[in-house]
C-alpha positions in Angstrom: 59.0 125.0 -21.3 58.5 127.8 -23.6 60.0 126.0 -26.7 58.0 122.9 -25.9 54.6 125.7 -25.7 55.6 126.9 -28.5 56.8 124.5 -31.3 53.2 122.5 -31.3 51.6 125.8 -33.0 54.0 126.3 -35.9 53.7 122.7 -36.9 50.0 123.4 -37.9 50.6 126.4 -39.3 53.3 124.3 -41.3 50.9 121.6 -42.1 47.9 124.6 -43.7 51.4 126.0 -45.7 52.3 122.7 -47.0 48.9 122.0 -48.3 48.7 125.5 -50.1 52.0 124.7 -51.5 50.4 121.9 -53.0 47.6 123.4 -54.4 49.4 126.3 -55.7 52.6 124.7 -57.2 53.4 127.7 -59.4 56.8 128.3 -58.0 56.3 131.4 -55.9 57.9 129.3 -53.0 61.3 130.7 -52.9 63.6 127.2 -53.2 66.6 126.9 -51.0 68.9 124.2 -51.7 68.5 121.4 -48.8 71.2 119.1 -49.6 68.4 116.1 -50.0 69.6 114.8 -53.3 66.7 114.3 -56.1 65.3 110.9 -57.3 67.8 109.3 -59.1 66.2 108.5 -62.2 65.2 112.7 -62.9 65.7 113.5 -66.9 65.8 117.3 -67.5 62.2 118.2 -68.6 60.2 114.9 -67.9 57.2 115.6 -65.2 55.5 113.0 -63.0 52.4 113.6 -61.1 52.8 115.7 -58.2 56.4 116.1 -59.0 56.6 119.9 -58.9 54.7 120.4 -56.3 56.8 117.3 -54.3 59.7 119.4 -55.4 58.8 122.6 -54.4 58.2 121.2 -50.8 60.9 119.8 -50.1 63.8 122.4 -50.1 61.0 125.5 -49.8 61.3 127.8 -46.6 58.0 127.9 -45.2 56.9 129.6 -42.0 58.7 132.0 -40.0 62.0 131.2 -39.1 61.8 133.0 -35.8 58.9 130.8 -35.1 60.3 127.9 -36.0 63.9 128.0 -34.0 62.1 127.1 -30.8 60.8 123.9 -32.7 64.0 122.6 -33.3 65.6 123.7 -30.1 62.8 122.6 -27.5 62.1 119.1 -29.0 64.0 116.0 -30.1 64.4 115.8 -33.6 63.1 112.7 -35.3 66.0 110.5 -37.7 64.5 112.0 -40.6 65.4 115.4 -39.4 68.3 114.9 -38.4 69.7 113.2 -41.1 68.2 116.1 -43.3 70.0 118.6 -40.6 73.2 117.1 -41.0 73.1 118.0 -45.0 72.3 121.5 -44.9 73.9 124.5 -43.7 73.8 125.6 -39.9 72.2 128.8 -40.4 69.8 129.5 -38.3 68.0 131.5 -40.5 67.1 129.2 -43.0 65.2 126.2 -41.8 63.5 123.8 -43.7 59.8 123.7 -43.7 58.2 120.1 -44.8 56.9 118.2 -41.9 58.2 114.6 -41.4 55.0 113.3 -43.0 56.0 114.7 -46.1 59.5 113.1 -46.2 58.4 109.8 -45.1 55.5 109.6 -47.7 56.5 111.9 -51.0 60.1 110.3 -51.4 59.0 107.0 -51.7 55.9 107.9 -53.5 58.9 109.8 -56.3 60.9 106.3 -56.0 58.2 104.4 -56.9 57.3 106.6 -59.7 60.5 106.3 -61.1 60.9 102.8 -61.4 57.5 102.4 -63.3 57.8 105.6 -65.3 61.1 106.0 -66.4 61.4 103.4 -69.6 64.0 103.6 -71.8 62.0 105.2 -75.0 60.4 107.3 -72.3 63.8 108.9 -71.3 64.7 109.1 -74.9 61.5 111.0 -75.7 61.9 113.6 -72.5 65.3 114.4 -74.4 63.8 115.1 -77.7 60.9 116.9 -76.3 63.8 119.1 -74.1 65.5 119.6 -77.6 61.6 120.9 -79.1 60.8 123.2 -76.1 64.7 124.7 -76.3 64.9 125.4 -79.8 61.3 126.8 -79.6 62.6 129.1 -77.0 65.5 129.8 -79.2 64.1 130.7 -82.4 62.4 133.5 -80.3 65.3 134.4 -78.9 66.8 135.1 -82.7 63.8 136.3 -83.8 63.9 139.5 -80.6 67.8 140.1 -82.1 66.6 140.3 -85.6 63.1 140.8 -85.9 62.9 143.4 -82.8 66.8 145.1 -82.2 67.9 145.0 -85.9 64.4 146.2 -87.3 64.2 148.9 -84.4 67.7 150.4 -84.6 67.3 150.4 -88.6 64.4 152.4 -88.2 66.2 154.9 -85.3 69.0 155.6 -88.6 71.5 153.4 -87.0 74.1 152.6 -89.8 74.2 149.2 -91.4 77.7 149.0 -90.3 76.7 149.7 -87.0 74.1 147.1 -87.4 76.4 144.5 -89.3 79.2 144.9 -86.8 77.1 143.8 -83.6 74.7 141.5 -85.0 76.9 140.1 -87.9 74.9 136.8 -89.7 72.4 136.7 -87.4 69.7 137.0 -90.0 71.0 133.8 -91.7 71.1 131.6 -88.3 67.1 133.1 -87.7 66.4 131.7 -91.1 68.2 128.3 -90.6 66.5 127.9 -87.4 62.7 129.3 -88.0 62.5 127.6 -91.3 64.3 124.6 -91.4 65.1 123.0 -87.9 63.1 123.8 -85.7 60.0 122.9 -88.5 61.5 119.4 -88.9 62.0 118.5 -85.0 58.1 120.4 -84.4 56.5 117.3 -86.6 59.1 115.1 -85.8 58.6 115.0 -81.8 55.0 115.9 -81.9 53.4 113.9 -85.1 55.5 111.2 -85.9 57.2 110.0 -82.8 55.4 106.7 -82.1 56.0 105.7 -85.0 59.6 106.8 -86.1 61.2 107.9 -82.5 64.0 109.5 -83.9 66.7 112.3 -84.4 69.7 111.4 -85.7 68.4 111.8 -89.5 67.2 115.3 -89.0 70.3 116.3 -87.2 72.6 114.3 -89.7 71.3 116.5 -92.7 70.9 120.0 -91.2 74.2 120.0 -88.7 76.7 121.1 -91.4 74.7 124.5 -91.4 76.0 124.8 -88.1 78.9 126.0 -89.3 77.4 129.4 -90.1 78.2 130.1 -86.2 81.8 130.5 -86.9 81.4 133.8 -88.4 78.8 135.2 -85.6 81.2 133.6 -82.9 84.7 135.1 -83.9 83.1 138.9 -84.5 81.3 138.3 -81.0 84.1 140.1 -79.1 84.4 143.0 -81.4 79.9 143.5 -81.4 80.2 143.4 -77.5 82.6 146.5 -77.8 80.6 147.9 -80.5 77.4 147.8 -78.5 79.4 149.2 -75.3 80.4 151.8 -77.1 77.3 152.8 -78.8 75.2 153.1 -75.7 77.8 155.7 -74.5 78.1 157.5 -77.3 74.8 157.6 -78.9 71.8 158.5 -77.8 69.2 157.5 -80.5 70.7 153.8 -80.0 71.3 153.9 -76.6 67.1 154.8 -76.1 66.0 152.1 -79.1 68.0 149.4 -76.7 66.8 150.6 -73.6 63.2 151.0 -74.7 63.3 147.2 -76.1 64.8 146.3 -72.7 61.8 147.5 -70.5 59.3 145.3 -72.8 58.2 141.7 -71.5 59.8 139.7 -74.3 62.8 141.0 -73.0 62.5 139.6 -69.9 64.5 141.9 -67.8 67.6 140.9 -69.8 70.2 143.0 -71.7 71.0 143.1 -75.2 74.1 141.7 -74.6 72.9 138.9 -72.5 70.5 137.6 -75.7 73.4 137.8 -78.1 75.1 135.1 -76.1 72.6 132.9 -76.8 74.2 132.0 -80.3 77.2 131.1 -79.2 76.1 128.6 -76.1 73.5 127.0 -78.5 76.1 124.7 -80.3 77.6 122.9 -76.9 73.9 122.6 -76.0 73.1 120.7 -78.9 76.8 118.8 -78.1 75.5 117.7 -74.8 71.4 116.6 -75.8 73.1 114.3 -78.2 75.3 112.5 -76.0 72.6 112.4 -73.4 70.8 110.8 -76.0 73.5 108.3 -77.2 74.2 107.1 -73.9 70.4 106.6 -73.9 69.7 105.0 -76.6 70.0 101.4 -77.4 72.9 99.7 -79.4 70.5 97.6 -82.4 68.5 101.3 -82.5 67.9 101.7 -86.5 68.9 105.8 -84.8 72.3 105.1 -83.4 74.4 105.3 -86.8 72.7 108.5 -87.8 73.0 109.9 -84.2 76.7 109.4 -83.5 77.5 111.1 -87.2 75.2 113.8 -86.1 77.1 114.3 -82.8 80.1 114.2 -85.1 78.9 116.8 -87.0 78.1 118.7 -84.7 81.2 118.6 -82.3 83.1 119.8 -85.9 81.0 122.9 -85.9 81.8 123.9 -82.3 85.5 123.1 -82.8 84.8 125.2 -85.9 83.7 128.4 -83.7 86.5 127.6 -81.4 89.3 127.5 -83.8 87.4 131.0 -85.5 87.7 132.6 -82.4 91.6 131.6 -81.2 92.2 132.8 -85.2 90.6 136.0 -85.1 92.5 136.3 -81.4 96.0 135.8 -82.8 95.4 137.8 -85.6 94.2 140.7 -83.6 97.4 140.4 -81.6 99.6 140.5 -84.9 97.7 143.4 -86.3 98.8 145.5 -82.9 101.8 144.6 -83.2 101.8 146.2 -86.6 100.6 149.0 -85.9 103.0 149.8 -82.8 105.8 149.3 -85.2 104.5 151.5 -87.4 103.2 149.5 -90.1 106.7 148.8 -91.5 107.4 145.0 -90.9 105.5 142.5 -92.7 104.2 140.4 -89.8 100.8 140.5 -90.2 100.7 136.6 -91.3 98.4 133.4 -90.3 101.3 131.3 -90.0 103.1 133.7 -87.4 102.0 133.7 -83.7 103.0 136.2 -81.3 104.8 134.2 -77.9 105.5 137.2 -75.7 107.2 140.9 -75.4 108.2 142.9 -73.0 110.8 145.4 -71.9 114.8 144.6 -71.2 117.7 146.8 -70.6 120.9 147.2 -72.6 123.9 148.5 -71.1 125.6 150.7 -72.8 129.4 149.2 -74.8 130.6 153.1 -74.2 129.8 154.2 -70.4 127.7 151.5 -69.0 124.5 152.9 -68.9 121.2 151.6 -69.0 119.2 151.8 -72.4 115.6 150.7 -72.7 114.5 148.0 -75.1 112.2 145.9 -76.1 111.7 142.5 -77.4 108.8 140.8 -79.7 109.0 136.9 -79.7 107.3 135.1 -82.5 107.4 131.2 -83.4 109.9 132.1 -86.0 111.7 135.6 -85.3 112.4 138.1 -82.4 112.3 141.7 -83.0 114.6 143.9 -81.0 113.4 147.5 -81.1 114.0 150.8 -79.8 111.0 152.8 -77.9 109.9 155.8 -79.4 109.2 159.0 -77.4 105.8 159.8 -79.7 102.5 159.1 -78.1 100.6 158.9 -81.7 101.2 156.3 -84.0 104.4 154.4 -84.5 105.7 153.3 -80.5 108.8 151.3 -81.3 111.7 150.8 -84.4 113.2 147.7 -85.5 116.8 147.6 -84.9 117.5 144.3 -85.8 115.5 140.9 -87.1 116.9 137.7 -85.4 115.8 134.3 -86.7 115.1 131.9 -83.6 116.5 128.8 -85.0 119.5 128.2 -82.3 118.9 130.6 -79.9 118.7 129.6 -76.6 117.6 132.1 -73.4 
């Protein structure tokens, strides 16, 4: 009797909630996610009226969840609710908070919306205005790692090389992207689009510059261990960083975090296009220019990705070199280093047990001897065998 008493009062207080949601559609509505799926027809950046605040309501936690257990214990749930119970989790302490009117009236409302709203050219715009607003948000991005970290520590009397070795090109990408793409896509999607709706021409001519990123990606490894190692070690760095950190452009985010922003920008553009191709019609005057473009562009990340397995054998070989003292000539692109590890001889004389150790490459093994010096030079060559006909 209690939970029937009780659950009439937190529906009101549900109802006054709701309705400030929807005034207030700001986000401040922490979202939980409800298992309802979304309208099916939802392209990454395109708004509808009352969409966000729709959204907000639907998977939001409103109310207090100790006042609303009784609700859903003391009276019978509606099909609505329990088909929308049946989704989500059992946790008691997250219940949803939209009222049945809402389902029943906003999800059709969306529906509709989509069917009427969602034309073709309109989804192909909503991609090329996602493409604006990210490279906007990008270009600031490069401009805090050059404009803000490189100008700051240079002032501090950070080295160049110190500089050099974390940021690498990153000046060159800022200029690429400040004065040259992101200009052309600006008029582009904002001037010219109703009358010449595409991208594939702009990307088509600027994507082999792309290729820039090859250098930033393969030295991205080594700058992460450069900036690790500068924030324990110095202290005029480690307060520039720290100091940049706390401002608002930063947005709570690390150095480290904003310098992986150059290497996921490339599969981002990888994905825009072929949301874009799959989008766009087959007689488009845009399709010929677009699929070269995504050509182009899938070049330059395999470019980056082939830069960085490179750079990741080499740096392998050049250990190798160094543990054997510098004496073997292995230090070669076309060699790759396959395993190593220790074996034991046994001795031709008395049987005993000798450590060894074994370097496999695609062409040669290396049998060597351990040596008992910590510094420098950790193993001799004994002997140089080629692999061709050897079996294990």
């Amino acid at each position: 009797c209690t939970a029937v008493t009780v659950s009439k009062e937190p529906s009101g207080e549900l109802g006054n909630k709701d309705s400030s949601a929807e005034l207030n559609s700001n986000g401040k509505i922490p979202n939980r996610d409800s298992g309802i799926d979304s309208p099916s027809c939802s392209v990454a950046g395109e708004t509808f009226p009352s969409e966000d605040s729709a959204e907000q309501k639907k998977p939001s936690v409103s109310g207090n969840p100790g006042e609303m257990e009784p609700d859903r214990k003391g009276t019978k749930a509606s099909p609505a609710e329990q088909k929308r119970d049946s989704t989500q989790d059992e946790d008691s302490d997250i219940d949803e908070g939209s009222s049945e009117e809402q389902e029943t009236a906003e999800v059709p409302k969306l529906e509709y919306l989509d069917v009427n709203k969602c034309t073709e050219p309109q989804k192909l715009f909503n991609i090329a205005n996602e493409l604006l607003h990210t490279e906007e948000a990008y270009v600031k991005r490069l401009h805090l790692l050059d404009q803000v970290f490189c100008t700051k520590l240079s002032e501090a009397g950070i080295s160049s090389e110190v500089i050099t070795g974390i940021f690498s090109n990153i000046s060159s990408i800022y200029c690429f992207h400040g004065q040259f793409l992101l200009p052309e896509l600006k008029t582009r999607i904002t001037q010219e689009w109703n009358v010449n709706p595409r991208l594939g021409d702009i990307l088509q001519k600027l994507a082999p510059f792309l290729k820039m990123y090859g250098e930033y990606v393969k030295n991205f490894d080594r700058a992460m261990d450069l900036v690790n190692t500068c924030m324990q070690r110095s202290s005029p760095f480690k307060d520039v960083v720290q100091n940049i950190q706390k401002q608002e452009v930063c947005g709570n985010l690390t150095l480290q975090h904003h310098m992986l922003e150059p290497v996921q920008r490339i599969p981002r553009y990888e994905l825009l296009l072929k949301d874009y191709l799959k989008k766009l019609p087959e007689e488009s005057p845009d399709r010929k220019d677009a699929e070269k473009s995504l050509e182009l562009i899938s070049t330059a990340a395999n470019h980056s990705n082939a830069a960085i397995r490179k750079m990741e054998k080499m740096h392998k070989l050049l250990e190798v070199y160094e543990r054997l003292g510098g004496e073997e000539d292995i230090v070669n692109p076309a060699n790759e280093l396959i395993k190593e590890g220790h074996i034991q001889k046994l001795s031709a004389k008395n049987g005993t047990a000798q450590d060894r150790y074994l370097f496999l490459f695609n062409s040669m093994v290396l049998y060597c001897v351990p040596k008992l010096r910590l510094i420098g030079q950790k193993f001799s060559v004994r002997e140089k065998m080629d692999i061709a006909g050897l079996q294990v």
